[in-house]
LODRENVEX-709860 format. One record per residue (C-alpha): x, y, z. Coordinates in Angstrom, 3 decimals, always signed. Each point is the difference from the previous one (the first is absolute). Layout:
<recs>
+----------+----------+----------+
|       xx |       yy |       zz |
+----------+----------+----------+
|        X |        Y |        Z |
...
+----------+----------+----------+
</recs>
This chain:
<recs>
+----------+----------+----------+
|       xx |       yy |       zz |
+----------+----------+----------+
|  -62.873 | -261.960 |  +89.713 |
|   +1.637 |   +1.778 |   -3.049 |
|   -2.119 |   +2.970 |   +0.650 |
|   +1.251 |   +0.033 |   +3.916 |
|   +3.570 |   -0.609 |   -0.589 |
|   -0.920 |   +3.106 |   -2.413 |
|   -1.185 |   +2.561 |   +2.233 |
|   +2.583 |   -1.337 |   +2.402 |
|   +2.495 |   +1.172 |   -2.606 |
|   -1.497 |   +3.179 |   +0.167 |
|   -0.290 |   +0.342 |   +3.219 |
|   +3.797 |   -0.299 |   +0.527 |
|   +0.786 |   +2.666 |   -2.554 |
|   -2.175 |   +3.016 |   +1.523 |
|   +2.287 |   -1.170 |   +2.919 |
|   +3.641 |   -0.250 |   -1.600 |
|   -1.230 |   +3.188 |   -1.814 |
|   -1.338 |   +1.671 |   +3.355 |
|   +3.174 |   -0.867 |   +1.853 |
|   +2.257 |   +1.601 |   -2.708 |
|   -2.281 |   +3.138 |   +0.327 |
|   +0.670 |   -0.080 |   +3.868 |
|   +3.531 |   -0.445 |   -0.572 |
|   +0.276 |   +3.422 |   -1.822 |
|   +0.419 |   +2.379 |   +2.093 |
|   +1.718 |   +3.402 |   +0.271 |
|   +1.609 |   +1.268 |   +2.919 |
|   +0.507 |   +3.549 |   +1.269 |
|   +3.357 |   +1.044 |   +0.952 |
|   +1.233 |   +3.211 |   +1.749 |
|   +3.578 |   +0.993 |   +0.173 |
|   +0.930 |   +3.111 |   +2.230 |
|   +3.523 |   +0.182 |   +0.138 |
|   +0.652 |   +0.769 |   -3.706 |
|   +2.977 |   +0.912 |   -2.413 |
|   +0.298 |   -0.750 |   -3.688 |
|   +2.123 |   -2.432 |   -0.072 |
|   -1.449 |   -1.840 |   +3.046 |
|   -3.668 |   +0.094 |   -1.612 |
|   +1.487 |   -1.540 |   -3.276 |
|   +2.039 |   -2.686 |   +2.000 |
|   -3.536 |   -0.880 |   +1.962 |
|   -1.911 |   +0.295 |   -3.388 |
|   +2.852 |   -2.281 |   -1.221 |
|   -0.630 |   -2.748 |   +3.088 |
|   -3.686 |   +0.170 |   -0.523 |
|   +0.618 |   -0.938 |   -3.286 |
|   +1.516 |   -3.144 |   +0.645 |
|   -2.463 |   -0.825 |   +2.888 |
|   -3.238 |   +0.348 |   -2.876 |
|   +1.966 |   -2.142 |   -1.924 |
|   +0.537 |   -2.523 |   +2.000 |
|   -3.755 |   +0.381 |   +1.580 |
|   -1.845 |   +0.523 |   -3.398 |
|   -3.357 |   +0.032 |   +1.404 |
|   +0.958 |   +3.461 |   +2.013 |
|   +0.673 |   +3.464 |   -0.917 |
|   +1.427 |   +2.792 |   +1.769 |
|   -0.654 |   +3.982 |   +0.176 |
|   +2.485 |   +1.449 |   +1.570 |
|   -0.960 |   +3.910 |   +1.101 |
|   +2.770 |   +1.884 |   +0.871 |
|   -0.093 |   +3.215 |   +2.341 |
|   +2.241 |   +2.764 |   +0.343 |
|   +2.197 |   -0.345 |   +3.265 |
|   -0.816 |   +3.341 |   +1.004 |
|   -3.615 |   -0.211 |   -0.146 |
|   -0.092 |   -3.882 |   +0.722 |
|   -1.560 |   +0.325 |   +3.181 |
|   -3.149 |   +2.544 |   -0.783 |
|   -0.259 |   -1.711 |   -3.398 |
|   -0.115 |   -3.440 |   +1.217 |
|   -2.400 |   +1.240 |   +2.977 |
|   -2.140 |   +1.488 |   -2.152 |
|   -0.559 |   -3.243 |   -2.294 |
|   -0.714 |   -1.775 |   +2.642 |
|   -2.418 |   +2.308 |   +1.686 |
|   -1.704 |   -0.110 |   -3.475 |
|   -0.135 |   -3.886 |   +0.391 |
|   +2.490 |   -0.791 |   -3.026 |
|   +2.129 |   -2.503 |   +1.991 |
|   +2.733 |   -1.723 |   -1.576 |
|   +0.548 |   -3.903 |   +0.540 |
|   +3.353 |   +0.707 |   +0.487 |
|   +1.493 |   +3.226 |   +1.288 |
|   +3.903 |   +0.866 |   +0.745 |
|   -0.142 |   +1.064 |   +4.110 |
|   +2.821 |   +2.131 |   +1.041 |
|   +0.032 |   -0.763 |   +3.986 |
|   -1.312 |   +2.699 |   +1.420 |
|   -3.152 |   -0.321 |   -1.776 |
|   -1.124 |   -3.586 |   +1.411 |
|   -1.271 |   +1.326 |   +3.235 |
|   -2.957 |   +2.505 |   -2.231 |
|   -1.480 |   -2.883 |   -1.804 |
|   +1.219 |   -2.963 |   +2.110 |
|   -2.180 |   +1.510 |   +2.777 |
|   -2.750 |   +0.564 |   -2.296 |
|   -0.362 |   -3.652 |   -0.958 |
|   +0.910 |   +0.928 |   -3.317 |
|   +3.214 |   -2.069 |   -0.879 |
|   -0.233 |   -3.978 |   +0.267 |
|   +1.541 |   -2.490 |   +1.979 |
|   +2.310 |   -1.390 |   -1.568 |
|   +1.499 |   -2.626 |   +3.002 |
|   -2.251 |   -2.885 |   -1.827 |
|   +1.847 |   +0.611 |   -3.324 |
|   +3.355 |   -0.151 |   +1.435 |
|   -1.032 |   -3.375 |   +2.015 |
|   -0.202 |   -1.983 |   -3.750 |
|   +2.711 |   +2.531 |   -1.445 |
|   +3.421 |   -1.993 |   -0.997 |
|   +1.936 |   +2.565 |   +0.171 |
|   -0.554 |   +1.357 |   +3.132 |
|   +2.354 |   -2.291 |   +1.023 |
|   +2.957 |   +2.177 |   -0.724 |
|   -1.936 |   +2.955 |   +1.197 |
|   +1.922 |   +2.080 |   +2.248 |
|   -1.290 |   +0.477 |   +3.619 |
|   -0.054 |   +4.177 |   -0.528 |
|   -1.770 |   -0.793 |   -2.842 |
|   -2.409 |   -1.691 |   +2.717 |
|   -0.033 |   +2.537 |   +2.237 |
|   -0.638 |   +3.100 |   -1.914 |
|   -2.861 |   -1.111 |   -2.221 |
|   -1.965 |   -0.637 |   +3.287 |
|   +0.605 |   +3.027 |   +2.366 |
|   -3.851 |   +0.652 |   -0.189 |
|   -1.687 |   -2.485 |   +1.963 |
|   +2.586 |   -2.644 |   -0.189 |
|   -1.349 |   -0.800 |   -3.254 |
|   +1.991 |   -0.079 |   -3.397 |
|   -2.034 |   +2.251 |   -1.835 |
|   +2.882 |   +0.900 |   -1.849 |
|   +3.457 |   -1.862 |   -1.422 |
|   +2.916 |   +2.355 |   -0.238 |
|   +1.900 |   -0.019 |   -3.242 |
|   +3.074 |   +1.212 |   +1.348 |
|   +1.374 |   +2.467 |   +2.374 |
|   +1.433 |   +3.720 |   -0.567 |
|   +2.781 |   +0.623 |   +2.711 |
|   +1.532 |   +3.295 |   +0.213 |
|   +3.941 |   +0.474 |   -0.611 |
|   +2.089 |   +2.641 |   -0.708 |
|   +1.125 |   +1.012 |   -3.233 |
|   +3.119 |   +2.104 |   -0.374 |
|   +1.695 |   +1.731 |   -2.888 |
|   +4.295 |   -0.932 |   +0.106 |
|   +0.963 |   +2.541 |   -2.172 |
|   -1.898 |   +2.918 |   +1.729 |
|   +1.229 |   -1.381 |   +3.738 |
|   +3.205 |   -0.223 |   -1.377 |
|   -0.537 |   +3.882 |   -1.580 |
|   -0.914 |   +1.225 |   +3.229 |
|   +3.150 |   -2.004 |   +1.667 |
|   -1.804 |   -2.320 |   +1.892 |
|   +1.074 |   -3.970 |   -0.438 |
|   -3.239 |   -1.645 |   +0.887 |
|   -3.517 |   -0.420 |   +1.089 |
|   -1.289 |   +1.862 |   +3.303 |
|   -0.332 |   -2.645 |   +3.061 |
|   -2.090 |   +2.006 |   +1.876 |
|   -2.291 |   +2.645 |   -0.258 |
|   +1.588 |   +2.838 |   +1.080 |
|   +2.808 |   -0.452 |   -2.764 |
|   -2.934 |   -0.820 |   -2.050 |
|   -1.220 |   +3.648 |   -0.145 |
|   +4.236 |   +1.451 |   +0.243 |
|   +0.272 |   -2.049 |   -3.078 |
|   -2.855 |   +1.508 |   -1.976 |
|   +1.481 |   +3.601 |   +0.650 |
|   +3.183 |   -1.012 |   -0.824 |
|   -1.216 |   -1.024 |   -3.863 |
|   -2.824 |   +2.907 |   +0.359 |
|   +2.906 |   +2.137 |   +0.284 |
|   +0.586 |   -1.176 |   -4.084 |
|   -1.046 |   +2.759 |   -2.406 |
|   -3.606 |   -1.918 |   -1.010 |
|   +0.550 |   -2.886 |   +1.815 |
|   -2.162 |   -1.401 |   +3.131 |
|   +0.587 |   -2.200 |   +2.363 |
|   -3.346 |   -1.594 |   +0.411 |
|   -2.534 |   -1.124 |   -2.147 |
|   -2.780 |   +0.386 |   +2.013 |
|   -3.336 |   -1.012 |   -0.510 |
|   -3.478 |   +2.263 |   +0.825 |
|   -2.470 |   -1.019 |   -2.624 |
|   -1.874 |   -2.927 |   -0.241 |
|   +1.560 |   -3.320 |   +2.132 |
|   +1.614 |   +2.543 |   +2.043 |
|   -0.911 |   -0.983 |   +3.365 |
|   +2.194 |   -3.882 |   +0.696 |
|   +2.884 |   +1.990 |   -0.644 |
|   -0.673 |   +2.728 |   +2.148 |
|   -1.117 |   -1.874 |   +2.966 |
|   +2.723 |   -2.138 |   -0.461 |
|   +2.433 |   +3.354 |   +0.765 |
|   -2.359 |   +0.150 |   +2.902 |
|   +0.526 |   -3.159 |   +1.139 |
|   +3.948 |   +0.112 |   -0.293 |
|   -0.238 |   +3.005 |   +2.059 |
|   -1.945 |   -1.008 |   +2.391 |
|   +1.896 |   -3.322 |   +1.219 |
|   -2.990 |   -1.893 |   -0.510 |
|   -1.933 |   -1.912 |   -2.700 |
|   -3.652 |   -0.424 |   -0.862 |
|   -2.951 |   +2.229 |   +0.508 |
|   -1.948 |   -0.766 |   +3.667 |
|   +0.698 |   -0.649 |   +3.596 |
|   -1.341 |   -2.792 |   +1.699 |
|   -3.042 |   +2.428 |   +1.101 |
|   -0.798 |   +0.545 |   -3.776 |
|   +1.094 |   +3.354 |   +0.669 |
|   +2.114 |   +1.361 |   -3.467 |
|   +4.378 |   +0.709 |   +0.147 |
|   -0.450 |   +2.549 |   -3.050 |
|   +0.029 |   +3.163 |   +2.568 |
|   +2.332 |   -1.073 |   +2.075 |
|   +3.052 |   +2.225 |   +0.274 |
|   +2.682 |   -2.100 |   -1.842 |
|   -3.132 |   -0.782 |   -3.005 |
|   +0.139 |   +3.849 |   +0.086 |
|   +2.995 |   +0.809 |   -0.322 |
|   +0.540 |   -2.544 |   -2.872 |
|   -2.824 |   +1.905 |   -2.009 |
|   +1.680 |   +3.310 |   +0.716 |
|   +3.068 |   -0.951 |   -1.099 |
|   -1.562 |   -1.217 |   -3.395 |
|   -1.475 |   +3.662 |   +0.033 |
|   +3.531 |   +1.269 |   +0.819 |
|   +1.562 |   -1.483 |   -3.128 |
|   -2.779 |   +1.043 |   -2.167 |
|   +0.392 |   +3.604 |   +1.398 |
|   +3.734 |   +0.140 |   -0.128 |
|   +0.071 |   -0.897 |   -3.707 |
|   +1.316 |   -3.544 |   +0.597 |
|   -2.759 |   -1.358 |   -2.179 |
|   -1.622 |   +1.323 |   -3.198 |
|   -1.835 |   +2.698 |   +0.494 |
|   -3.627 |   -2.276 |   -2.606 |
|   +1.298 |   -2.937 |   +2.419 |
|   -2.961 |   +1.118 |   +2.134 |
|   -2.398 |   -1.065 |   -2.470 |
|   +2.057 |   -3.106 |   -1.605 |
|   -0.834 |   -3.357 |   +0.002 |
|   +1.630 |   -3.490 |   -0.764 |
|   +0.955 |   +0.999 |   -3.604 |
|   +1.480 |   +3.321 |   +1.049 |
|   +2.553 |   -1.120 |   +3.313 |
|   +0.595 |   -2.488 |   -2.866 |
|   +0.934 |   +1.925 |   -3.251 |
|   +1.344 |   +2.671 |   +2.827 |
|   +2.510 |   -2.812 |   +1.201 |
|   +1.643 |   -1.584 |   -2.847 |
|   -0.168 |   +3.478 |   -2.410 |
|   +3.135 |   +0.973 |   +2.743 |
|   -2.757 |   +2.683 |   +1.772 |
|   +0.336 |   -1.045 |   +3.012 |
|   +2.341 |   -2.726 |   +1.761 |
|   -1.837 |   -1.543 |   +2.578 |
|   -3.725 |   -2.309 |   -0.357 |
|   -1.729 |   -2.278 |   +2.892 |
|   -1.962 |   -2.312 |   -2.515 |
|   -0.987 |   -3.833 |   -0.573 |
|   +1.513 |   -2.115 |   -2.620 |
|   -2.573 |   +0.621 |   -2.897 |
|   +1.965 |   +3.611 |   -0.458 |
|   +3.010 |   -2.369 |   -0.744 |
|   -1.655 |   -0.860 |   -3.236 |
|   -0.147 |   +3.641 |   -1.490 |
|   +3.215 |   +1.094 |   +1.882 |
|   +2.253 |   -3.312 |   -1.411 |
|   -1.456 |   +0.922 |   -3.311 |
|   +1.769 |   +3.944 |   -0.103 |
|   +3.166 |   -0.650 |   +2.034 |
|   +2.941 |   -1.930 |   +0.367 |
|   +0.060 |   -2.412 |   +2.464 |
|   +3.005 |   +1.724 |   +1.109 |
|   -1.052 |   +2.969 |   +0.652 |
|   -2.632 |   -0.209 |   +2.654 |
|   -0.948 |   -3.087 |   +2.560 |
|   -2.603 |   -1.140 |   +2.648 |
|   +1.091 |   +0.434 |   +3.668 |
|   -1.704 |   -0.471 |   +3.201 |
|   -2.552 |   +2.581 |   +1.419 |
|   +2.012 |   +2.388 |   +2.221 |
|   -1.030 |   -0.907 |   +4.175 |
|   -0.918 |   +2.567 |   +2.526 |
|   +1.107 |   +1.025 |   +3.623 |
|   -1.147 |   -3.658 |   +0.863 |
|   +2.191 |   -1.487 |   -1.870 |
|   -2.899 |   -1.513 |   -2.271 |
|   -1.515 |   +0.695 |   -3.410 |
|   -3.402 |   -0.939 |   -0.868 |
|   -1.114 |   -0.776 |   -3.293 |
|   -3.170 |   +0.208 |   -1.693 |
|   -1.014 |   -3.760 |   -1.088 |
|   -2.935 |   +1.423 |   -2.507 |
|   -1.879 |   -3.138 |   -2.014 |
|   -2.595 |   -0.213 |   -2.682 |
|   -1.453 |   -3.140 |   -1.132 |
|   -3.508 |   -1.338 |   -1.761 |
|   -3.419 |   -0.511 |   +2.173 |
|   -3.179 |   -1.339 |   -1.733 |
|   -2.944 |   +1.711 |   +0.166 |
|   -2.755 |   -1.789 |   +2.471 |
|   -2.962 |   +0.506 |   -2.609 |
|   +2.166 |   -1.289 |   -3.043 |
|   -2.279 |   -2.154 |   -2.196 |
|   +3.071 |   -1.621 |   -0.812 |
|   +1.624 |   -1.180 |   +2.969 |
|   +1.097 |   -3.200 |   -1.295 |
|   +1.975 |   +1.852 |   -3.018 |
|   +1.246 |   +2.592 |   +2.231 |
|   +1.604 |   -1.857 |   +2.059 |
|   +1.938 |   -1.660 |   -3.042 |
|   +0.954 |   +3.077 |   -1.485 |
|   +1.711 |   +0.826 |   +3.597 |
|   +1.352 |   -3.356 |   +0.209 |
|   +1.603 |   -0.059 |   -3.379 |
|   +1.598 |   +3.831 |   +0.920 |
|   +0.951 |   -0.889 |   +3.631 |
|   +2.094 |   -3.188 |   -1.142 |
|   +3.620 |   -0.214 |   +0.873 |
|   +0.621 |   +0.314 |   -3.868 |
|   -2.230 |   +2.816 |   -1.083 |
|   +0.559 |   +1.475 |   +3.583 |
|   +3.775 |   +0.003 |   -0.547 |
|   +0.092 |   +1.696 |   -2.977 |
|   -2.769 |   +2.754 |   +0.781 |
|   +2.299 |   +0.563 |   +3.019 |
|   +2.622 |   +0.449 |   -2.441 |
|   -1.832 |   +2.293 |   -2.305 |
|   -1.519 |   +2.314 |   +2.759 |
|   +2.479 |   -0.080 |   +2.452 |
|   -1.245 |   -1.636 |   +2.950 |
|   +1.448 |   -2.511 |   +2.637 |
|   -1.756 |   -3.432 |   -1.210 |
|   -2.590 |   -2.116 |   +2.242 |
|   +1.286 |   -3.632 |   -0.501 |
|   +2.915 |   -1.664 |   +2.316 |
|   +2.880 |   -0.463 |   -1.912 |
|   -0.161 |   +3.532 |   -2.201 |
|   +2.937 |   +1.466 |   +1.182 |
|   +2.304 |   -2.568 |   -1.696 |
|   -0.862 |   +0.897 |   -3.502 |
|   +3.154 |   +1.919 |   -1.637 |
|   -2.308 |   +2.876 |   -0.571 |
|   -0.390 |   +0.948 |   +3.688 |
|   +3.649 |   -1.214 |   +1.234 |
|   +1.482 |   +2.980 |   -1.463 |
|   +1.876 |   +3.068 |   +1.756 |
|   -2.934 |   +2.340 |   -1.392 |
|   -2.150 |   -1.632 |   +2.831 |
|   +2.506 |   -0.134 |   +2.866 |
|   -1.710 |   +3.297 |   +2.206 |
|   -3.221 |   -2.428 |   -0.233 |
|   +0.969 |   -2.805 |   +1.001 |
|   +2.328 |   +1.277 |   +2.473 |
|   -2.945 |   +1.918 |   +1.985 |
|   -1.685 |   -3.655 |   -0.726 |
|   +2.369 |   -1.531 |   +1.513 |
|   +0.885 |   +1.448 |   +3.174 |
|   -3.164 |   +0.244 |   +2.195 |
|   +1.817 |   +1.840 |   +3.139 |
|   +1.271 |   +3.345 |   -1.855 |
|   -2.816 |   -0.033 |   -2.944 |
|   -3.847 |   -0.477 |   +1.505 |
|   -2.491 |   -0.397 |   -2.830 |
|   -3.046 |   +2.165 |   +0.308 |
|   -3.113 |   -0.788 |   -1.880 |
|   -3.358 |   +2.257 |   -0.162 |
|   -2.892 |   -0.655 |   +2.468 |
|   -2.040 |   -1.688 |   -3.120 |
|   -2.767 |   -1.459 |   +2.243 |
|   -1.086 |   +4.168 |   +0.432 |
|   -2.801 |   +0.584 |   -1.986 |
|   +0.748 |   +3.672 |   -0.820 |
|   +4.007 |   -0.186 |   -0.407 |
|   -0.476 |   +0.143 |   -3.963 |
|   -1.896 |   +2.893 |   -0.278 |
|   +2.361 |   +1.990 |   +2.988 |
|   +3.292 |   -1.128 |   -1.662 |
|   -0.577 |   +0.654 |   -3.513 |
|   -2.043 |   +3.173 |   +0.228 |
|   +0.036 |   +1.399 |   +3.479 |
|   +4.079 |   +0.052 |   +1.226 |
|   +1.013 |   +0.672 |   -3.766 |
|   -1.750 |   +3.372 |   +0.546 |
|   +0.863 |   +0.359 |   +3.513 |
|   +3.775 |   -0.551 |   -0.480 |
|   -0.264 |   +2.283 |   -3.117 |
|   -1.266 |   +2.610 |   +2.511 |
|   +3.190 |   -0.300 |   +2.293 |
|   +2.789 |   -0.052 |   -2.958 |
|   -1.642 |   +3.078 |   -0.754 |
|   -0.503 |   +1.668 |   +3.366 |
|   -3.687 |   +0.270 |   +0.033 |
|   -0.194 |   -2.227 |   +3.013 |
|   +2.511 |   -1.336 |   +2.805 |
|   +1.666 |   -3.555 |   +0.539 |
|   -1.673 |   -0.070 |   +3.099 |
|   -3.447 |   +1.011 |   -1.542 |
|   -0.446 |   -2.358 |   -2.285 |
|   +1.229 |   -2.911 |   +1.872 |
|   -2.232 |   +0.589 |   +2.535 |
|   -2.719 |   +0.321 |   -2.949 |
|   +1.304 |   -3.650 |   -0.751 |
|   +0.319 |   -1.617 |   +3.302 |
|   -3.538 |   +1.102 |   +0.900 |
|   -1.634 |   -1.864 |   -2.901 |
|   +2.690 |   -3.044 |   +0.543 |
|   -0.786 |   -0.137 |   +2.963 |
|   -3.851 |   +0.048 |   +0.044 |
|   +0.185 |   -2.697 |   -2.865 |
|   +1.993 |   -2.700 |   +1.748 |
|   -1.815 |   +0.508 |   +3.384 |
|   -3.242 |   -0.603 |   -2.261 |
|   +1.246 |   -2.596 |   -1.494 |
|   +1.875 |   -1.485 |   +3.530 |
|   -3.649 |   +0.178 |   +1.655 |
|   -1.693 |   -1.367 |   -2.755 |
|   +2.319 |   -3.262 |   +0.628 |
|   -0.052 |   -0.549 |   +3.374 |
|   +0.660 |   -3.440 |   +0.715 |
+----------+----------+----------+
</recs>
């Protein structure tokens, strides 16, 4: 008997000890959407997670922004998959339609906190499919950001309403010796903005008709790219704005370069941080002949990789990052619009700095949100590579307006009606 409850004894150890070796486990994590200060602050809240979970570590890979795409693709086409990977929108629809990314509807069934979760959040994790292969973080709106002191310079008292005094402005503070109205933006995350112009001019938000058929060409889409190409031309913008990029329309807005910037509320964070809160604010985007505006509603949020060995873990770490608290304060740090109800009554976001938001947020009639077809398989590849180069070729003359968004309606419009008849009902 002594020699059973012995082996027994045994028995039970190789088990505890086997279960503690199962519980170790290290997850892959890849972040796309990187900065300094936001890779420490995620380093910083992975920290805290492996504390609290000391059976699980984390190795967070950071990419470049600029090469995000190609370099993620790449890794992936090389099977190295991450467990965990930050998924800007309009890359669900390449490796949601691939079976690549899990579902993660089963999680969010046993999920406390999901609770709180808003509806968008809801909504936009699952445009492939109907299936949440994604939860949103937060949400990057577009605003406009205008310099006080050079409006008042140029003698004008406020914001432009509309578009056409939008582009009167801008020559009016171009007219400045080394001063620009517009910071605009032709590098890489280029094309939001841009189509958003397009958009505004047009009278009319989104990207299809009902046929699947794409708006891009259409004459007001057009004439909103040409008039981006205008300003460029006309020296309204700085000349290396063709090539610049978040960091650039950024530094080029609150060094005094140039007075006017259509961005989201993480370029609050660097902009609060080298001017006075006097001296520049946050209004509304301007509307167009319709009467409307429509701003870009961009998103980014984490997706777990479907052949994660980890899946269990995985879905912790996500958990423990997508929480109202750790949410709230990486909304904070990064800029973002949170996910949970209830958000917009911390003091943080109650503040005049985020009045242009919250006003287009607020009023649904004037200011239609416009979010990327993410359930298109190729949109990641065609707006991070493709129209940068294309609209680089029409700031610079080497192709028309009306060239290149016939270039871009064509492959829109062969996507969704691929897509449409794959989905018959």
């Amino acid at each position: 008997m002594k020699k059973l409850t012995v082996m027994l004894a045994t028995v039970a150890g190789l088990a505890i000890s086997a279960g503690d070796a199962l519980a170790d486990s290290t997850l892959k994590m890849v972040e796309v959407i990187t900065s300094p200060p936001r890779t420490e602050f995620l380093k910083k809240q992975i920290a805290e997670f492996e504390k609290a979970n000391p059976g699980i570590k984390v190795e967070l890979i950071s990419l470049p922004w600029g090469q995000a795409f190609e370099k993620f693709l790449t890794m992936v086409q090389a099977g190295d998959t991450p467990d965990v990977v930050e998924m800007p929108e309009r890359w669900m629809g390449l490796y949601a339609n691939n079976a690549q990314l899990e579902d993660l509807g089963p999680y969010m069934a046993k999920w406390n906190d999901a609770k709180t979760l808003g509806e968008r959040a809801k909504q936009f994790g699952s445009t492939v499919n109907n299936t949440q292969f994604m939860i949103p973080y937060g949400y990057y709106v577009n605003a406009l950001f205008w310099n006080k002191k050079l409006f008042k310079e140029a003698g004008l008292d406020g914001p432009p309403a509309t578009l056409d005094e939008f582009v009167a402005d801008s020559k009016k503070i171009s007219a400045i010796p080394g001063k620009y109205g517009y910071c605009l933006r032709g590098g890489p995350g280029a094309f939001n903005g841009m189509h958003m112009f397009m958009n505004i001019a047009q009278g009319k938000g989104g990207y299809f008709n009902e046929d699947g058929t794409s708006t891009i060409n259409e004459e007001g889409s057009v004439r909103g790219l040409q008039m981006l190409a205008d300003m460029y031309k006309q020296g309204l913008a700085p000349k290396d704005a063709v090539s610049w990029g978040f960091n650039e329309t950024v530094t080029g807005f609150y060094s005094g370069t140039c007075a006017m910037l259509n961005q989201d509320p993480d370029a609050l964070l660097g902009i609060a941080d080298k001017m006075s809160a006097d001296d520049f604010a946050v209004a509304p985007l301007p509307v167009g002949p319709s009467g409307k505006s429509y701003p870009t509603l961009g998103y980014a949020g984490w997706a777990m990789f479907a052949n994660s060995q980890h899946k269990d873990d995985a879905w912790k770490l996500m958990a423990t990052l997508l929480s109202p608290k750790d949410n709230l304060e990486w909304a904070k740090e990064v800029g973002v619009v949170p996910i949970h109800n209830g958000a917009d009554q911390d003091p943080h976001f109650k503040t005049e700095q985020f009045k242009g938001w919250f006003t287009e947020l607020s009023d649904s009639a004037k200011y239609e949100m416009v979010t990327p077809p993410t359930h298109l398989e190729n949109l990641g590849n065609f707006v991070d590579q493709v129209a940068i180069k294309n609209f680089q070729e029409v700031l610079l003359g080497q192709k028309t307006a009306k060239e290149v968004a016939d270039q871009w309606a064509a492959f829109l419009t062969k996507e969704q009606q691929d897509w449409m008849a794959k989905n018959k009902k």
